[in-house]
C-alpha positions in Angstrom: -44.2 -17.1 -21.1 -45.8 -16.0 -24.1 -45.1 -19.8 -25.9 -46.6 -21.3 -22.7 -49.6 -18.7 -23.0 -50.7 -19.3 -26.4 -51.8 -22.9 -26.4 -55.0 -24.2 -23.6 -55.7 -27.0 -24.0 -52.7 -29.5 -24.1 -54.5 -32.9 -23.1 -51.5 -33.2 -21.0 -53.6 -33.7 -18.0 -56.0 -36.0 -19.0 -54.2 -38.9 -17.0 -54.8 -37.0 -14.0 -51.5 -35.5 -13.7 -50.4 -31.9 -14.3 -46.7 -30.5 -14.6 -45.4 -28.0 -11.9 -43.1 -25.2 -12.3 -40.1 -27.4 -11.9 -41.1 -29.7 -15.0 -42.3 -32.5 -13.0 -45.5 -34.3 -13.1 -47.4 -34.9 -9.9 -51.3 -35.8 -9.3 -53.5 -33.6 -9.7 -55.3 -35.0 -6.2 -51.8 -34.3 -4.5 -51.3 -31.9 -1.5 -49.0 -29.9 -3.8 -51.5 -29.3 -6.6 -54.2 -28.9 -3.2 -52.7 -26.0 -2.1 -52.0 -24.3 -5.2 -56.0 -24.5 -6.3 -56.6 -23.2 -2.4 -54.5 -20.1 -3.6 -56.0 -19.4 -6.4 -59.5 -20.1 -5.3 -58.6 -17.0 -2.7 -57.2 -15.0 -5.3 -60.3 -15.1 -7.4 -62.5 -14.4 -4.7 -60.6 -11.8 -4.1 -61.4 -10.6 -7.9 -65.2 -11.3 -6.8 -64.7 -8.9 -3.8 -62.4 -6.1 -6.2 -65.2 -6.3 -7.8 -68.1 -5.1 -5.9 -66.5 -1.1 -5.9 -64.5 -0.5 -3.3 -62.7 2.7 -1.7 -60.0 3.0 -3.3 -57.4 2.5 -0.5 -59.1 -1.1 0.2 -58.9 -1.8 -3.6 -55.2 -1.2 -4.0 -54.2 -2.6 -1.0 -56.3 -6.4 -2.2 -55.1 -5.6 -6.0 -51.0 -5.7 -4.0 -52.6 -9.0 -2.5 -53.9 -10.5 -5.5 -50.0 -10.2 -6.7 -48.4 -11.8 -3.7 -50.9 -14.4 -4.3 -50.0 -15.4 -7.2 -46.1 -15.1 -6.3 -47.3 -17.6 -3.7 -48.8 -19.9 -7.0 -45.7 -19.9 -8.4 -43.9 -20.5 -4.9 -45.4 -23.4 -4.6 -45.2 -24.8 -7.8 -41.9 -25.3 -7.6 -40.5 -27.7 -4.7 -37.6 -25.3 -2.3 -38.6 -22.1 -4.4 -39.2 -19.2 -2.3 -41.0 -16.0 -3.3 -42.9 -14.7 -0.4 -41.0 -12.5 2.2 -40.7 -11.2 5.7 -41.5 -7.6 4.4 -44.8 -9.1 2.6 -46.1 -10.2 5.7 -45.1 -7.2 8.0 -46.7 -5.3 5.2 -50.4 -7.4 5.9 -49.5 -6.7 9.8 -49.2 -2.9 9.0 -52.5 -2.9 7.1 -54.5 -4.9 10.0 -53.0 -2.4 12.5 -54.2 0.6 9.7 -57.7 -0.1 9.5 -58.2 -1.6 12.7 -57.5 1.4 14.4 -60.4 3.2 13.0 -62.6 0.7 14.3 -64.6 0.1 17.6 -63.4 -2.3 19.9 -65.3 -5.6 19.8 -67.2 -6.9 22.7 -69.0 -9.6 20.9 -68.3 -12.0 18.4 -69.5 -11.2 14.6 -71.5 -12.8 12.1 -70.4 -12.8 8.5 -72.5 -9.9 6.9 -73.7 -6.2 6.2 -72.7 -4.9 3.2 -72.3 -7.2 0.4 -68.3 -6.3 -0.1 -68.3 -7.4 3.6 -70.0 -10.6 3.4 -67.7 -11.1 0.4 -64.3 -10.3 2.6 -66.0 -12.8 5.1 -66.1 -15.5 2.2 -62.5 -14.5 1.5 -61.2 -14.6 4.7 -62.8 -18.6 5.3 -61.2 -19.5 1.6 -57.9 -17.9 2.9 -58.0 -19.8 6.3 -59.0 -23.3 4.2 -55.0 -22.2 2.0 -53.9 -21.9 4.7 -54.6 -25.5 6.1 -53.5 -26.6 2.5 -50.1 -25.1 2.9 -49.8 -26.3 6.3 -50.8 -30.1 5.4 -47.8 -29.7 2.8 -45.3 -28.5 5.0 -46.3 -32.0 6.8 -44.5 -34.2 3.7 -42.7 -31.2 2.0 -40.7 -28.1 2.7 -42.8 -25.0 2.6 -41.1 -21.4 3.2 -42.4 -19.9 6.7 -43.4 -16.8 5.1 -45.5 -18.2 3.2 -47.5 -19.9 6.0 -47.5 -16.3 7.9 -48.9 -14.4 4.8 -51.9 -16.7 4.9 -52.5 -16.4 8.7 -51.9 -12.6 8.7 -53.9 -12.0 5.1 -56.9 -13.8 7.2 -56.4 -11.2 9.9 -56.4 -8.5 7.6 -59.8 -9.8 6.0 -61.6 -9.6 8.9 -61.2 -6.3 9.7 -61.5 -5.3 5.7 -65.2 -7.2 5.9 -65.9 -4.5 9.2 -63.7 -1.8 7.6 -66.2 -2.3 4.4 -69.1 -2.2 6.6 -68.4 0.9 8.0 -67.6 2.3 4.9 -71.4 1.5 3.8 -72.6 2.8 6.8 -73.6 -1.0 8.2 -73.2 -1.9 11.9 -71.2 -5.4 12.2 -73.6 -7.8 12.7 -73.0 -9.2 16.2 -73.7 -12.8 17.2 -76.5 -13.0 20.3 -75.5 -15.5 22.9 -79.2 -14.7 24.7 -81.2 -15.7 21.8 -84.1 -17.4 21.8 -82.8 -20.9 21.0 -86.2 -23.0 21.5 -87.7 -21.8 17.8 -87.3 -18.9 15.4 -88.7 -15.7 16.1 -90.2 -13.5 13.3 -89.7 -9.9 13.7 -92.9 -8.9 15.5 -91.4 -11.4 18.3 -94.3 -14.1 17.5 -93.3 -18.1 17.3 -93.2 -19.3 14.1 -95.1 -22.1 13.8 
């Protein structure tokens, strides 16, 4: 690892191809190559959400996340290889059953928002659910492990109740969506038209 490590920039790619963990060279436009950036896109906006100083149980349980997702990376860098597990998943399903219990039931649907962290779990959880239409696309032409697919479904689960979790931690209601709006023009807050 540490040979691989110490050189950047190879020019390798410059063709438009890039090498997977297996040695071979595929597109770097290719659903393979698609679903790995998908990955790691939600892994570093999960460092953008680590980031914003959060309780500590929320923190380590992300930073454990942050790990499987890159497990994942290398999962899907190479073809049949298979890294993520049953327990992995049950593990996400524990955590969504964890900190949902501490939280009201909904009656409404939500908006992404409230705290900042929470707006940021929001971000991570639509960048989770676009990985997971990556991996599923793949698993159209190529074999991808089931556990894999089920982390990304139950890892979106878990980040929406980690963006309400975080907003009750900062003391922020969840912002609720309002079916009887005023849909015929924007209201400012005194209730006057704009206009």
């Amino acid at each position: 690892m540490g040979h691989r490590l110490s050189r950047i920039v190879t020019r390798t790619g410059d063709a438009g191809t890039t090498g997977l963990g297996s040695g071979a060279r595929v597109a770097k436009d290719g659903p393979r190559i698609e679903a790995i950036g998908a990955v790691d896109e939600l892994n570093s906006t999960l460092g953008v959400l680590l980031a914003e100083g959060l309780p500590e149980a929320i923190a380590s349980c992300l930073i454990e996340v942050q790990h499987d997702l890159f497990d994942l990376g290398g999962e899907l860098s190479i073809p049949g290889y298979e890294t993520v597990t049953d327990a992995q998943v049950a593990r996400l399903e524990d955590a969504v059953e964890r900190y949902n219990a501490d939280l009201a039931p909904l009656k409404e649907f939500i908006l992404p928002g409230g705290s900042r962290a929470a707006a940021w779990a929001h971000v991570a959880r639509c960048v989770c659910r676009r990985a997971e239409r990556s991996v599923v696309h793949l698993g159209k032409t190529e074999e991808v492990g089931a556990p894999a697919r089920k982390y990304l479904n139950r890892l979106s689960d878990l980040l929406f109740v980690l963006a309400r979790a975080l907003n009750r931690a900062a003391g922020r209601p969840d912002v609720l969506w309002r079916k009887d709006r005023a849909q015929g023009g924007a209201q400012s807050p005194s209730g006057d038209s704009d206009s």
